[in-house]
N, C-alpha and C positions, 0 to 999 in steps of 0.2 A: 655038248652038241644039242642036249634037247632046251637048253634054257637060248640056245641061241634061234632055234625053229620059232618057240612059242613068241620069243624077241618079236622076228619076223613078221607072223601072224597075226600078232597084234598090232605091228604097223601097216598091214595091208588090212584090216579092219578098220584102222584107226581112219587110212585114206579114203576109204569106202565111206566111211558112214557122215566124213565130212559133206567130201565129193557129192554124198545126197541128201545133204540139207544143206547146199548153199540157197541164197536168198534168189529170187524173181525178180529182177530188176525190171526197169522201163526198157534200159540199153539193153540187156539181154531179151528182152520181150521184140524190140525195132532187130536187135540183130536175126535172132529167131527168125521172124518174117522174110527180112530178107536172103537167108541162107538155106530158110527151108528146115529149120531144126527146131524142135520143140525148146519152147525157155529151160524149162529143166533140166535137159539136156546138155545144157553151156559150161563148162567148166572152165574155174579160172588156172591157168598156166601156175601161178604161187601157192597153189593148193599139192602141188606137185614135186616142190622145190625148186624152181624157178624163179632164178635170180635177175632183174634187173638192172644192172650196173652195167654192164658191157664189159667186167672182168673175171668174172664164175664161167669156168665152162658145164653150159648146162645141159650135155648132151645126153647123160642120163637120165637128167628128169624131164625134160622134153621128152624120149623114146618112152619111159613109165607112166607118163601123161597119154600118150596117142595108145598103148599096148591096153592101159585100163579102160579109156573109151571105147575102142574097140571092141575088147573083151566084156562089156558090159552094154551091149545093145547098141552102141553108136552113139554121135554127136558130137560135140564141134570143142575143139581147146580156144581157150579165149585169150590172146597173147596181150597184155595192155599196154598203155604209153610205158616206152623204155625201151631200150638195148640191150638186146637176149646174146649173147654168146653163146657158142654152137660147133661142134663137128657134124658127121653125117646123123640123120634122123630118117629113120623107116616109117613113112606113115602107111597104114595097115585101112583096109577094108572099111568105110561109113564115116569116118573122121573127118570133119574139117577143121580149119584151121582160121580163125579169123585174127589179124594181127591189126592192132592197132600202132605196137610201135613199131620198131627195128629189130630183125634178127639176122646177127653178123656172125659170117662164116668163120670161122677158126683160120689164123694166120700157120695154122702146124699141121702138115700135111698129114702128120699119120692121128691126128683125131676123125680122119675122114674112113682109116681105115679100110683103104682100097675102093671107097666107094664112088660114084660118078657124080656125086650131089651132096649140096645141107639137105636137103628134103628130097626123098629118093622112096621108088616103089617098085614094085614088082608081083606082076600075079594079081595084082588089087582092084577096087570099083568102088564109085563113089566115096571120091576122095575132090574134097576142093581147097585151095587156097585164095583167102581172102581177104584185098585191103592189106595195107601195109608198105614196110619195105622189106626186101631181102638184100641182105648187102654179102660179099662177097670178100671183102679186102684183097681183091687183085694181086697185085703188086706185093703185097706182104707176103702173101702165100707164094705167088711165084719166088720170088727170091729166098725163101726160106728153102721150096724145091733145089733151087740151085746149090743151096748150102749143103742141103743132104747130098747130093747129089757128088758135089765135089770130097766127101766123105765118105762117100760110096754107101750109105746106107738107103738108098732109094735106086730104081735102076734109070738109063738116061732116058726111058719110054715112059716116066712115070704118068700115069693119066693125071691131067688139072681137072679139079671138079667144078661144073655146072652149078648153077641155083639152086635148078628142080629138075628130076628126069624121070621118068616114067616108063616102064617096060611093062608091056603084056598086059596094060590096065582096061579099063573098062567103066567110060564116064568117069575121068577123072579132068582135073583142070587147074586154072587159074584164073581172077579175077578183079582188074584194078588192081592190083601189085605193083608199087614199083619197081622195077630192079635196078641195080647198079654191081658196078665193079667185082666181076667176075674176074674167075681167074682162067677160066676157059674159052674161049672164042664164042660160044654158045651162051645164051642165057639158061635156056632151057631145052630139053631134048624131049621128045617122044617118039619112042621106039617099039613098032606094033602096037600101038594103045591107042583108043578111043579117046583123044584129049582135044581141050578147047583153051585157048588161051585169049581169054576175054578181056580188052582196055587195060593190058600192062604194057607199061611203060619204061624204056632204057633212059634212066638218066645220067647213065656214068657221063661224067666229064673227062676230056682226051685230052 
């Protein structure tokens, strides 16, 4: 037990002390600006364990990416060109989110784990997303519902999750996103929250 704690410890140190000395870029320097976040502040999404491929579900190291910025004064994950795979993600209080590539919902409904969203909040503030796509796989995700469904391991009410939803937040948002292919009627929901959803764009094809 204890050589497994110090294990631990040492990889939350290990992530820390990267996480703050990555380099100052120009691009982090232009993003910075426009998001409102100190450069130093930018963390890159693969410092986190965030896999690119579109076949890793990353939904652990996405949530320990937004939990650490959070928990360390704020600032922005920086998601790069690529296909992020994903169940639901809590983003938490100061955190943005800027995407350069594609982050695609999980085709299995119970990686969403009852949730209403990929990117989902509650109780939060100054939270933005930035740039990007968020994808959705629709269709995938519905018909897999239907499979549980028919196996009785989901009930017939099952909720389809959203993009992004937001509850009880405060200055939270989106920004030039595009979205596409939900599996929900809704791209996105805000529900009692202070949200802006700024030049995103549906571009599911019907």
């Amino acid at each position: 037990m204890k050589k497994t704690i110090i294990m631990i410890a040492l990889a939350l140190v290990s992530t820390l002390a990267i996480a703050q000395n990555q380099p100052v870029t120009r691009e982090k320097e232009y993003i910075g600006k426009m998001i409102g976040v100190e450069p130093g502040r930018i963390y890159n999404a693969s410092i986190f364990g965030v896999k690119s491929n579109g076949l890793i579900d990353n939904t652990a190291s996405f949530q320990k990416a937004v939990d650490f910025i959070s928990e360390n004064g704020g600032g922005a994950l920086y998601v790069s060109v690529g296909r992020y795979l994903t169940g639901a993600v809590r983003l938490k209080s100061n955190v943005a989110i800027y995407i350069r590539g594609t982050v695609v919902g999980s085709s299995n409904i119970f990686d969403y784990q009852g949730q209403k969203a990929i990117f989902w909040a509650e109780g939060a503030e100054n939270i933005t997303i930035v740039s990007g796509v968020i994808e959705g796989q629709g269709e995938a995700l519905r018909q897999n519902v239907r499979e549980m469904q028919s196996k009785g391991y989901v009930t017939a009410d099952c909720a389809l999750p959203c993009l992004v939803y937001f509850k009880d937040c405060k200055n939270v948002g989106m920004k030039n996103v595009i979205c596409r292919y939900p599996a929900a009627a809704e791209l996105y929901i805000s529900d009692n929250s202070e949200a802006n959803f700024e030049g995103c764009v549906d571009d599911t094809v019907h």
